[in-house]
N, CA, C and O atoms as a GROMACS GRO file, in nm:
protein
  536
    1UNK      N    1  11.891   9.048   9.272
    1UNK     CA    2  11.844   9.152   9.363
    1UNK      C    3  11.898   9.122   9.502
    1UNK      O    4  11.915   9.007   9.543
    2UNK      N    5  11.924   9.240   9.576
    2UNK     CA    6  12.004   9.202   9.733
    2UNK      C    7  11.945   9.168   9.819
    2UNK      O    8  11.831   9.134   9.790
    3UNK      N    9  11.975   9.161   9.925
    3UNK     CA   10  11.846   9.105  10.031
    3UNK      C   11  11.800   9.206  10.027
    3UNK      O   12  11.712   9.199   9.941
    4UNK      N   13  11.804   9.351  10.088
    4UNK     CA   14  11.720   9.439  10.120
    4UNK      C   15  11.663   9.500  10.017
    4UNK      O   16  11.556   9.555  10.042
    5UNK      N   17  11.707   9.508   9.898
    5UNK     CA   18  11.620   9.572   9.801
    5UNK      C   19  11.466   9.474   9.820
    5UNK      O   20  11.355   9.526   9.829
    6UNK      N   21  11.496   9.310   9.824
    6UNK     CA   22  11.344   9.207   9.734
    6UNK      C   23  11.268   9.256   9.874
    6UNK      O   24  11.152   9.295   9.891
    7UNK      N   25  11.385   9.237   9.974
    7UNK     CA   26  11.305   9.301  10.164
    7UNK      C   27  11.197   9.404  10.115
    7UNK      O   28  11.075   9.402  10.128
    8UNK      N   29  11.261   9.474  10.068
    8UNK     CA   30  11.192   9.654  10.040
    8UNK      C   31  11.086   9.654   9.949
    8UNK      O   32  10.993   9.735   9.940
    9UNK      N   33  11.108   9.555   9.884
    9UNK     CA   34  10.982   9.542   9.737
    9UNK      C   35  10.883   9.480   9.840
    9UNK      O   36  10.790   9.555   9.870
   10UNK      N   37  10.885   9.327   9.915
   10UNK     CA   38  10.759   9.255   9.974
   10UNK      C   39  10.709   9.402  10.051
   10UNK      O   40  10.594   9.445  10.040
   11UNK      N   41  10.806   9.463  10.119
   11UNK     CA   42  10.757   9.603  10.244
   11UNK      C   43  10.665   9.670  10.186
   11UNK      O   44  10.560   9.694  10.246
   12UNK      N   45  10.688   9.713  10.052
   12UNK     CA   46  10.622   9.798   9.938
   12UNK      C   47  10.475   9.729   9.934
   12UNK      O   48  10.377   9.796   9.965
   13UNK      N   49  10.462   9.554   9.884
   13UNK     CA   50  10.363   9.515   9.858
   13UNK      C   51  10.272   9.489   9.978
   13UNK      O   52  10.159   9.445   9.958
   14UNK      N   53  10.311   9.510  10.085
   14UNK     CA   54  10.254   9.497  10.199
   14UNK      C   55  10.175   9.619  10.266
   14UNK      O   56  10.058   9.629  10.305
   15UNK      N   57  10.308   9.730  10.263
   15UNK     CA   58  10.208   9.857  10.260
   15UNK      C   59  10.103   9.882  10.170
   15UNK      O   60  10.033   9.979  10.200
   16UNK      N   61  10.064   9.805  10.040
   16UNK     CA   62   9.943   9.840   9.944
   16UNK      C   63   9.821   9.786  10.030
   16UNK      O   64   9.719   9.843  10.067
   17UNK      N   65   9.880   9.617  10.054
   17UNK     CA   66   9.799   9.562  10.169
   17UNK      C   67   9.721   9.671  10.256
   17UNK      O   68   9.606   9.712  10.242
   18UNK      N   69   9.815   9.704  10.347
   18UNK     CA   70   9.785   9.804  10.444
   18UNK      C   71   9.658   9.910  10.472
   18UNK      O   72   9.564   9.922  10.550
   19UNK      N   73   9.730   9.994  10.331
   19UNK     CA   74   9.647  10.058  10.299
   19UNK      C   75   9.494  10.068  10.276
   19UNK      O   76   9.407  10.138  10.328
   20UNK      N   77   9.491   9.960  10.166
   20UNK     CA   78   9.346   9.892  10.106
   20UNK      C   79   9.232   9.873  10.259
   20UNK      O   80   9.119   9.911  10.288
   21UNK      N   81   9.387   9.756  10.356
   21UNK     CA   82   9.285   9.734  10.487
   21UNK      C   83   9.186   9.865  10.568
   21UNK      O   84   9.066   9.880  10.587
   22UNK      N   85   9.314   9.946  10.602
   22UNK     CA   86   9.305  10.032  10.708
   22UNK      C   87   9.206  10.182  10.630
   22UNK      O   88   9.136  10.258  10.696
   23UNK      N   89   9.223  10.186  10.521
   23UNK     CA   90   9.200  10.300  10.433
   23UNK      C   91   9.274  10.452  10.493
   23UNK      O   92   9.381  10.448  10.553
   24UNK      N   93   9.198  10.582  10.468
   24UNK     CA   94   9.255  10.692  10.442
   24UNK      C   95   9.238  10.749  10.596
   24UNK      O   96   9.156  10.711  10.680
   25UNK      N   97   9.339  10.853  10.610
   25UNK     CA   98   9.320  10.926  10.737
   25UNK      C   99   9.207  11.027  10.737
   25UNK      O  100   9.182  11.079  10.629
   26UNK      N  101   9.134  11.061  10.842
   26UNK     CA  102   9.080  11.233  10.794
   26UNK      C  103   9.179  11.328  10.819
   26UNK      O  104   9.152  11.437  10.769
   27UNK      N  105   9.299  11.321  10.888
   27UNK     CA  106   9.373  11.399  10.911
   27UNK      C  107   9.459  11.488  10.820
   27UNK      O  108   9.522  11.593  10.838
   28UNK      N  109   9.431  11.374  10.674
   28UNK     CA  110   9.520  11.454  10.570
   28UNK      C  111   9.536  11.383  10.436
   28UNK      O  112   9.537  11.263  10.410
   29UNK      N  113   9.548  11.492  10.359
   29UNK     CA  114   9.462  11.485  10.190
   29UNK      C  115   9.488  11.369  10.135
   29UNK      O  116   9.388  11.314  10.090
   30UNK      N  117   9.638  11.284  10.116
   30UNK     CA  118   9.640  11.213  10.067
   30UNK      C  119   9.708  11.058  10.163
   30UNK      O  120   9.681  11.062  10.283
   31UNK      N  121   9.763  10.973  10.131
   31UNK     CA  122   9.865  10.833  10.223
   31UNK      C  123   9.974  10.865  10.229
   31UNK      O  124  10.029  10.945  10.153
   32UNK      N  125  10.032  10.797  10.334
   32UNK     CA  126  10.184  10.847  10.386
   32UNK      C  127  10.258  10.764  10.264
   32UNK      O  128  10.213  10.664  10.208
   33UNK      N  129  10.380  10.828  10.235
   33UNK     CA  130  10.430  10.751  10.124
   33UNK      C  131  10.571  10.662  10.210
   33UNK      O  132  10.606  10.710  10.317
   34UNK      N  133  10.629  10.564  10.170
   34UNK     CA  134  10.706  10.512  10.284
   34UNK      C  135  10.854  10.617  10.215
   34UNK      O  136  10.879  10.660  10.103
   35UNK      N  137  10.920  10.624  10.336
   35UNK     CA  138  11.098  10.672  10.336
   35UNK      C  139  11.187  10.549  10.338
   35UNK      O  140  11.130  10.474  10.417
   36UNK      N  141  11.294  10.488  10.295
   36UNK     CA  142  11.382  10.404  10.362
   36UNK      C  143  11.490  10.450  10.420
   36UNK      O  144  11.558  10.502  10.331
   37UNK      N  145  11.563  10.462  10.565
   37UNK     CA  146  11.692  10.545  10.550
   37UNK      C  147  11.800  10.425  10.640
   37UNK      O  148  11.763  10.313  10.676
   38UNK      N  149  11.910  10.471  10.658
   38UNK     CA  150  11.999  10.426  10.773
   38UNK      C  151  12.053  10.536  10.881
   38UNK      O  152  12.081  10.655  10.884
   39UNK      N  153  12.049  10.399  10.987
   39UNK     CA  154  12.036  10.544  11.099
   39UNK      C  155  12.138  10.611  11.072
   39UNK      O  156  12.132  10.707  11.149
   40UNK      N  157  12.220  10.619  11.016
   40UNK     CA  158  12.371  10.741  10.998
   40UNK      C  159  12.294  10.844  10.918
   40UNK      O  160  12.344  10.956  10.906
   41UNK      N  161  12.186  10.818  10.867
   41UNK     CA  162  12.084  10.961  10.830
   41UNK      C  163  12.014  11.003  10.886
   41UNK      O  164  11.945  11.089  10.832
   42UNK      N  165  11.995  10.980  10.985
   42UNK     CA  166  11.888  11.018  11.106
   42UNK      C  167  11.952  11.148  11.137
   42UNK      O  168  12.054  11.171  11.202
   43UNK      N  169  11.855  11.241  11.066
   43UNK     CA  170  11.931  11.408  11.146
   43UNK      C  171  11.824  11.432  11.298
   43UNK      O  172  11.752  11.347  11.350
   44UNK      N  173  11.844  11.570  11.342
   44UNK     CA  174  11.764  11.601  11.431
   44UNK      C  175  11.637  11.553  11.422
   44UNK      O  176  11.602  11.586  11.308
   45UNK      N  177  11.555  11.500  11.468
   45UNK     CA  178  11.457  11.467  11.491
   45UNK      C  179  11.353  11.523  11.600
   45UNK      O  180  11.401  11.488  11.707
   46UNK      N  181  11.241  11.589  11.623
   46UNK     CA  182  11.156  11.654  11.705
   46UNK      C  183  11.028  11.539  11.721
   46UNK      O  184  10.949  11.555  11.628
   47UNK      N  185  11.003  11.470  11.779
   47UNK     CA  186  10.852  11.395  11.798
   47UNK      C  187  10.744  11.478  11.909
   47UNK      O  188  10.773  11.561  11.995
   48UNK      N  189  10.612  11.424  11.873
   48UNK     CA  190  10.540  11.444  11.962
   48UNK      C  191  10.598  11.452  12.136
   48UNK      O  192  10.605  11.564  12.185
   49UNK      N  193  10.622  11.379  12.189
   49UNK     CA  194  10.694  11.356  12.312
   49UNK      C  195  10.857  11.410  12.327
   49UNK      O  196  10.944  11.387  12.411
   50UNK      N  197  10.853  11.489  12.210
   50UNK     CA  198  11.022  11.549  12.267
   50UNK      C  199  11.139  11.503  12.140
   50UNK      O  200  11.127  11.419  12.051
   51UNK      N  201  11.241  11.586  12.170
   51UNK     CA  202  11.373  11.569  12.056
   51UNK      C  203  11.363  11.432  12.043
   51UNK      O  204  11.289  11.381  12.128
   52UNK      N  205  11.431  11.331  11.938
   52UNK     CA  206  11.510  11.233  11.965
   52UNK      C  207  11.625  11.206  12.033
   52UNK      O  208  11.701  11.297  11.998
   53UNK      N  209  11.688  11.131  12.114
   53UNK     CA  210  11.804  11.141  12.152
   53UNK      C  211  11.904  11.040  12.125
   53UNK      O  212  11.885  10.919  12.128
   54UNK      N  213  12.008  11.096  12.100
   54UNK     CA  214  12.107  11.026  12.037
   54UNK      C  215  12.137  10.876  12.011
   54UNK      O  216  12.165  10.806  11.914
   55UNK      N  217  12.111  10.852  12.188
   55UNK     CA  218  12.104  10.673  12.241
   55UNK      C  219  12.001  10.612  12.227
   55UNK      O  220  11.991  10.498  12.274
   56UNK      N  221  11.863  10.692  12.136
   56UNK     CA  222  11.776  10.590  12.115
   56UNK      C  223  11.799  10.572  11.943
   56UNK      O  224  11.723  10.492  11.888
   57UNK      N  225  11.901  10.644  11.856
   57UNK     CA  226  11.897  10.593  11.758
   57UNK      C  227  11.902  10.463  11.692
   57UNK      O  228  11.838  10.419  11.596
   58UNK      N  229  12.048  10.378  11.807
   58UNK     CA  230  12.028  10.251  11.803
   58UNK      C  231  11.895  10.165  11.771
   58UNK      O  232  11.887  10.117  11.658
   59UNK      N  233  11.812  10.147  11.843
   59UNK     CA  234  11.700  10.149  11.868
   59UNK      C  235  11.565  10.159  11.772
   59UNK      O  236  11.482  10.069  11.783
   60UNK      N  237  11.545  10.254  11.689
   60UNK     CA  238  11.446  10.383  11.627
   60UNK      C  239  11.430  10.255  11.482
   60UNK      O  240  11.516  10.247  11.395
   61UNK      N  241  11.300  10.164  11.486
   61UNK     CA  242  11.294  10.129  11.349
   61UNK      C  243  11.221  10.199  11.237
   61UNK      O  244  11.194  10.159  11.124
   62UNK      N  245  11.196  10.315  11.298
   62UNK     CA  246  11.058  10.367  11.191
   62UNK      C  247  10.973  10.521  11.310
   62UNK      O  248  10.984  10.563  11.425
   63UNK      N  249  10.890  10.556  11.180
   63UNK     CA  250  10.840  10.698  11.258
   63UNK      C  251  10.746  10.755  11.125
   63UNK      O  252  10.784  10.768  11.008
   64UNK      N  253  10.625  10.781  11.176
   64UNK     CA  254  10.554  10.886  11.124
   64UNK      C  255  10.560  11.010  11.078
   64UNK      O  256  10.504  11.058  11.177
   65UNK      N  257  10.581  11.106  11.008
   65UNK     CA  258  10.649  11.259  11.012
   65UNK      C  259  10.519  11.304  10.988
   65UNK      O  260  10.488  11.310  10.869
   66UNK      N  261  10.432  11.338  11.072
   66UNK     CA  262  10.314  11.424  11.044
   66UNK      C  263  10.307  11.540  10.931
   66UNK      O  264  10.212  11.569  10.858
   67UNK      N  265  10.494  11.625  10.944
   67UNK     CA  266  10.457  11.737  10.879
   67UNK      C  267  10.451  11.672  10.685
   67UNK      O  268  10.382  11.711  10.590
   68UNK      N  269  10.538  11.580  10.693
   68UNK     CA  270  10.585  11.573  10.547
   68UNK      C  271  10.478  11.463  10.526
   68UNK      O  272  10.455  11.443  10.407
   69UNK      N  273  10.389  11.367  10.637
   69UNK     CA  274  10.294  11.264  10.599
   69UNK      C  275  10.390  11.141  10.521
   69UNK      O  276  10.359  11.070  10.425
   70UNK      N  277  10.496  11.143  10.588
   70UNK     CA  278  10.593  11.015  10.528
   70UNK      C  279  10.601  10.911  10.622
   70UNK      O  280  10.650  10.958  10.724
   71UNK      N  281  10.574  10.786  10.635
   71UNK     CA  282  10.662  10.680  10.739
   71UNK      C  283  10.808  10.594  10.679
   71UNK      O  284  10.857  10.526  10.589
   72UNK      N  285  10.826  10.659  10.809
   72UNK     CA  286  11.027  10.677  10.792
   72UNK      C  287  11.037  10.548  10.835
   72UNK      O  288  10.997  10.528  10.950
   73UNK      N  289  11.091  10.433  10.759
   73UNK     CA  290  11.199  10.286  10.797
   73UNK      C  291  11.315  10.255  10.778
   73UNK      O  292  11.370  10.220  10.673
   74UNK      N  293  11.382  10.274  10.944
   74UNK     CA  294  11.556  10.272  10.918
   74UNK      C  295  11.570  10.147  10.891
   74UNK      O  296  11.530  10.061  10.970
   75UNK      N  297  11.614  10.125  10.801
   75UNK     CA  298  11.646  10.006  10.738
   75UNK      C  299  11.753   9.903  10.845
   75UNK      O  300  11.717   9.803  10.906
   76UNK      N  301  11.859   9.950  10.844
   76UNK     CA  302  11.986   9.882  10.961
   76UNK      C  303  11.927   9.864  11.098
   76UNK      O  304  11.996   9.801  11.179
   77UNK      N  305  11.789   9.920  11.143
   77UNK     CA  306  11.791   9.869  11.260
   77UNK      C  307  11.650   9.792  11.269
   77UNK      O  308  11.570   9.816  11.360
   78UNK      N  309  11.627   9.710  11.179
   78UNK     CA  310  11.505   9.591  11.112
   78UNK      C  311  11.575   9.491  11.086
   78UNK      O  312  11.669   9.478  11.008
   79UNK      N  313  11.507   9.390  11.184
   79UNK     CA  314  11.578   9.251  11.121
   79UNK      C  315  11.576   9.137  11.016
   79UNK      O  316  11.661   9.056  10.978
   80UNK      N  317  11.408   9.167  10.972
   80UNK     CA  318  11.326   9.054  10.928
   80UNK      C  319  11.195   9.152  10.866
   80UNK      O  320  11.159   9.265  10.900
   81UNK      N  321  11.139   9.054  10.758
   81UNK     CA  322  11.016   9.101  10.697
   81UNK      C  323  10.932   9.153  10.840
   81UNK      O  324  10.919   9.271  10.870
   82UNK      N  325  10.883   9.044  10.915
   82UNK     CA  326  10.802   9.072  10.977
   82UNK      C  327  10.822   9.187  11.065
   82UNK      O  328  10.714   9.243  11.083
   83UNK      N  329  10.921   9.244  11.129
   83UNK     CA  330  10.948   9.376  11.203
   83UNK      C  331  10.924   9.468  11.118
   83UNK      O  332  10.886   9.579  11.156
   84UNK      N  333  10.940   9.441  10.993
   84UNK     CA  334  10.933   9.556  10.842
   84UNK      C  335  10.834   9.580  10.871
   84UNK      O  336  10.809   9.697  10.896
   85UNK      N  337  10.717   9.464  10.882
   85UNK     CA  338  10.584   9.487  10.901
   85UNK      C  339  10.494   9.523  10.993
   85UNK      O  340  10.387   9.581  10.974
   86UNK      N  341  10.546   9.482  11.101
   86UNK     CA  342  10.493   9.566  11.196
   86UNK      C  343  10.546   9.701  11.270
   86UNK      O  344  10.512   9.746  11.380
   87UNK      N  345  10.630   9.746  11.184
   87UNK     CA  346  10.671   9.893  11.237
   87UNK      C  347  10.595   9.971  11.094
   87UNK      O  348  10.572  10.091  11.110
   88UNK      N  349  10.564   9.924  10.989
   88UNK     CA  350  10.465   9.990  10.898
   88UNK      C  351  10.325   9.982  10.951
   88UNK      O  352  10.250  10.080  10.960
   89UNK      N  353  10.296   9.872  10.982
   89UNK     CA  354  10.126   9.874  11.106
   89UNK      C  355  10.145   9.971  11.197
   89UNK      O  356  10.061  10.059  11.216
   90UNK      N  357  10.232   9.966  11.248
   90UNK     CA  358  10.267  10.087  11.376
   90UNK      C  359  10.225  10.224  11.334
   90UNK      O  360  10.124  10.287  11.362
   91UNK      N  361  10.342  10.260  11.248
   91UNK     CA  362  10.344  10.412  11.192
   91UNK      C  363  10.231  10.449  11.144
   91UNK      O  364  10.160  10.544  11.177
   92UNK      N  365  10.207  10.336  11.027
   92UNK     CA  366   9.995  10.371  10.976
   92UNK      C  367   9.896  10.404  11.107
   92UNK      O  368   9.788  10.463  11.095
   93UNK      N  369   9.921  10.381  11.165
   93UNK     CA  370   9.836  10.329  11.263
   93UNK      C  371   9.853  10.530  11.317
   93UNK      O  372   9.750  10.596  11.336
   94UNK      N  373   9.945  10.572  11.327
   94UNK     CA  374   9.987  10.722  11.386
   94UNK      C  375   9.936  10.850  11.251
   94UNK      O  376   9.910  10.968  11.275
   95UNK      N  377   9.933  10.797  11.139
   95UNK     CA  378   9.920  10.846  10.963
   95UNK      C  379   9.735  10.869  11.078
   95UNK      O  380   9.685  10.973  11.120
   96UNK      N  381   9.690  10.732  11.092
   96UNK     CA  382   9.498  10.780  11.106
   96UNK      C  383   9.495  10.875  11.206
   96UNK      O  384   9.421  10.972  11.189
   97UNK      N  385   9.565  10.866  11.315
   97UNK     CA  386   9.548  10.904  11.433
   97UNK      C  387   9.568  11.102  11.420
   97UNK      O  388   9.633  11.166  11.337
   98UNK      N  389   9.486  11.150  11.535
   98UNK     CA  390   9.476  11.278  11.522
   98UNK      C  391   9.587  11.359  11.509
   98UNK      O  392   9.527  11.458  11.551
   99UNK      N  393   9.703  11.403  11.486
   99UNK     CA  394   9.805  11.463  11.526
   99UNK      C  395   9.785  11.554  11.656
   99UNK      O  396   9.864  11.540  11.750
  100UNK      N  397   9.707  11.623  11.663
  100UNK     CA  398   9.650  11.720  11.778
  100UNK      C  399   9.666  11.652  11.892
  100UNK      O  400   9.758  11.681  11.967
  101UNK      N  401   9.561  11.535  11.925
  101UNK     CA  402   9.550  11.437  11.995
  101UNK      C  403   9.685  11.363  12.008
  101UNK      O  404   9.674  11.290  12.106
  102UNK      N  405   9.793  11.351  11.960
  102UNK     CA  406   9.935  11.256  11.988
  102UNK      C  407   9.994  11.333  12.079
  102UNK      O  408  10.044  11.299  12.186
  103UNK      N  409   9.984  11.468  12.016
  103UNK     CA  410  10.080  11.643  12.134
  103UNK      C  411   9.953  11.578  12.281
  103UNK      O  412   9.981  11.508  12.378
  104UNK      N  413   9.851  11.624  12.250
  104UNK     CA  414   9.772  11.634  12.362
  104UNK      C  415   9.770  11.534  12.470
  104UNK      O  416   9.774  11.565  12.589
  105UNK      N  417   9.766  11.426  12.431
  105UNK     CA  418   9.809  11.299  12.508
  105UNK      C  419   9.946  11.339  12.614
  105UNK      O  420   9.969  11.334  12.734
  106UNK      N  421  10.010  11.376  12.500
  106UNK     CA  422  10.170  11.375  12.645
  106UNK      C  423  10.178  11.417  12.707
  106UNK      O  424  10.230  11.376  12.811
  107UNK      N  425  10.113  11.575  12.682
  107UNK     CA  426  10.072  11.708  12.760
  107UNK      C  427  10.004  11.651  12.855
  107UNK      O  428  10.059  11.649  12.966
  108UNK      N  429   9.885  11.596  12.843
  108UNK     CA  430   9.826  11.500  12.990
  108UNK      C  431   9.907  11.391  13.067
  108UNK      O  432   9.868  11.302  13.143
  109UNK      N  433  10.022  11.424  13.027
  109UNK     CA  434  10.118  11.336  13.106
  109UNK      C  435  10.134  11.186  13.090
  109UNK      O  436  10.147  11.109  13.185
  110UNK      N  437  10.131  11.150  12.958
  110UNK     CA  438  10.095  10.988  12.925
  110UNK      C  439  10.263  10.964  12.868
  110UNK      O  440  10.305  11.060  12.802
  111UNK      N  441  10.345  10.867  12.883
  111UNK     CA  442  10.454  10.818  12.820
  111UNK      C  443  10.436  10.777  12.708
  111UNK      O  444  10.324  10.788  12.659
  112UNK      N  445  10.542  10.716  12.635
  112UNK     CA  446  10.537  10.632  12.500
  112UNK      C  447  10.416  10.492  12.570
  112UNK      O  448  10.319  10.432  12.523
  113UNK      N  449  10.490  10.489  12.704
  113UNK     CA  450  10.417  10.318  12.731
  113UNK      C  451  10.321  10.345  12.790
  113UNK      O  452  10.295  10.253  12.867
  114UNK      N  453  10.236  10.442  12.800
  114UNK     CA  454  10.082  10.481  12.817
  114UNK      C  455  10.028  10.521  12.738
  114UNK      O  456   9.909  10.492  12.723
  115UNK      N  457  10.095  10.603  12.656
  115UNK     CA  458   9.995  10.687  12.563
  115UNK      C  459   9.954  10.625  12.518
  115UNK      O  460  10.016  10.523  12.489
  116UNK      N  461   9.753  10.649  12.460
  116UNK     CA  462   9.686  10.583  12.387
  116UNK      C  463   9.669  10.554  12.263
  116UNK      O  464   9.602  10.466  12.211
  117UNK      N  465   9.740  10.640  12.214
  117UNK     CA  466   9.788  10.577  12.056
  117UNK      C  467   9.861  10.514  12.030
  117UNK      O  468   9.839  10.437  11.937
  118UNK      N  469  10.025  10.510  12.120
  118UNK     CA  470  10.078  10.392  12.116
  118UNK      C  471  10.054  10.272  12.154
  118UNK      O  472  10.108  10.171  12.108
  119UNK      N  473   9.949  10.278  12.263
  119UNK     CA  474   9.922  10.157  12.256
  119UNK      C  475   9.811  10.107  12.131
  119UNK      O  476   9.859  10.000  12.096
  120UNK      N  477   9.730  10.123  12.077
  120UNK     CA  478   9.645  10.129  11.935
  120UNK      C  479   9.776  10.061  11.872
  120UNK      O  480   9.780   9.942  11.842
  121UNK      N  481   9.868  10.139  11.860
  121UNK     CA  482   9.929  10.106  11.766
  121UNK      C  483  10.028   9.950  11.766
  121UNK      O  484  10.043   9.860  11.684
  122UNK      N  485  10.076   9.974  11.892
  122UNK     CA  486  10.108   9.807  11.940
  122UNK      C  487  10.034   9.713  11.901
  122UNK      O  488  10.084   9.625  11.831
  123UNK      N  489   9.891   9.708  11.936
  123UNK     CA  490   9.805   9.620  11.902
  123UNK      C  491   9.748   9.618  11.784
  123UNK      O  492   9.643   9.555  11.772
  124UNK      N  493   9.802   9.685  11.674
  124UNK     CA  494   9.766   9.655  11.527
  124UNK      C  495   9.867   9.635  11.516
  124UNK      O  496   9.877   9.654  11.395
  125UNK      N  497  10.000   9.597  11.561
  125UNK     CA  498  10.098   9.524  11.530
  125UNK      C  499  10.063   9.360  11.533
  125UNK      O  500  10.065   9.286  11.435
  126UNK      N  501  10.044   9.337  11.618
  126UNK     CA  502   9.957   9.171  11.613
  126UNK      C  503   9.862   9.144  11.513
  126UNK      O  504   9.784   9.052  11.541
  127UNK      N  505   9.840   9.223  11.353
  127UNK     CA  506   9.768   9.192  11.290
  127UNK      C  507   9.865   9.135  11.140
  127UNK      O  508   9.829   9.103  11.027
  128UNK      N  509  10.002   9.143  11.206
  128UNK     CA  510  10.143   9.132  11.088
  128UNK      C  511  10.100   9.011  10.982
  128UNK      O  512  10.115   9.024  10.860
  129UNK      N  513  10.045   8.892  11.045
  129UNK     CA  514  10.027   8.831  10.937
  129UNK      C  515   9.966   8.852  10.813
  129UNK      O  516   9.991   8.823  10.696
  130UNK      N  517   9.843   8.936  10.899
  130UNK     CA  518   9.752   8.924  10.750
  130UNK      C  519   9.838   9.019  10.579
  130UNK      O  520   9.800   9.052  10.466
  131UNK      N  521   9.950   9.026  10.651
  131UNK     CA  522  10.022   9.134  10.509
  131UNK      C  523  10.104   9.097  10.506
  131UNK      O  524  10.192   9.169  10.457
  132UNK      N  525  10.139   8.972  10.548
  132UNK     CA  526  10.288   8.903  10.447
  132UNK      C  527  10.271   8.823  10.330
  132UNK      O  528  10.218   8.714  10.308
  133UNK      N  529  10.328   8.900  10.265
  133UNK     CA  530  10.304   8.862  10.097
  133UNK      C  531  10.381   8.762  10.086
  133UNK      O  532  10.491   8.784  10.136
  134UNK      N  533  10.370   8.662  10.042
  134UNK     CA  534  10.452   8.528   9.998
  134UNK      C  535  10.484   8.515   9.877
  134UNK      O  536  10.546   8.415   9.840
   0.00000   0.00000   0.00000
């Protein structure tokens, strides 16, 4: 098996982790199922806070899609289990969170590095250990 496939399997067993911890959203019927892509698939993109733009694709390890309830992980721009893992804490972390409330936040004029869900979500990033599967 390659590196990133056994990568993609622990990611898999970690998001079950995840799940079990954090449980279900009220926001919506069922769990986000994970995507894997590379950024050369990254089409247009629309977020809460605006288009994507080109020069942050570099950049972009992962993303929530409210409409489809998927969290998207570009694979090529993850270095290590543990970033695997905390950009899946991240995105879960946006799966609970209100969608209404993510628009509404920006609209009140909050950045990525204010808004209050991103930050929530930063700080359930510091919980990476408890879901590395060994």
């Amino acid at each position: 098996m390659g590196k990133t496939k056994k990568l993609i399997k622990e990611v898999k067993s970690s998001f079950e982790l995840i799940k079990k911890r954090y449980g279900k959203s009220s926001h919506y019927t069922r769990t986000p199922k994970l995507q894997f892509i590379k950024s050369k698939n990254i089409i247009k993109q629309e977020f809460a806070d605006g288009p994507l733009k080109k020069k942050d694709i570099k950049n972009m390890e992962g993303w929530f899609d409210p409409e489809l309830n998927i969290i998207v992980l570009v694979v090529d721009n993850i270095d290590s289990k543990i970033d695997f893992i905390k950009t899946v804490l991240h995105e879960y972390q946006h799966y609970l969170q209100s969608p209404k409330w993510m628009t509404r936040y920006y609209k009140m004029g909050h950045t990525y590095k204010t808004h209050p869900y991103e930050l929530a979500s930063k700080r359930a990033e510091k919980q990476y250990k408890r879901f590395i599967i060994k």
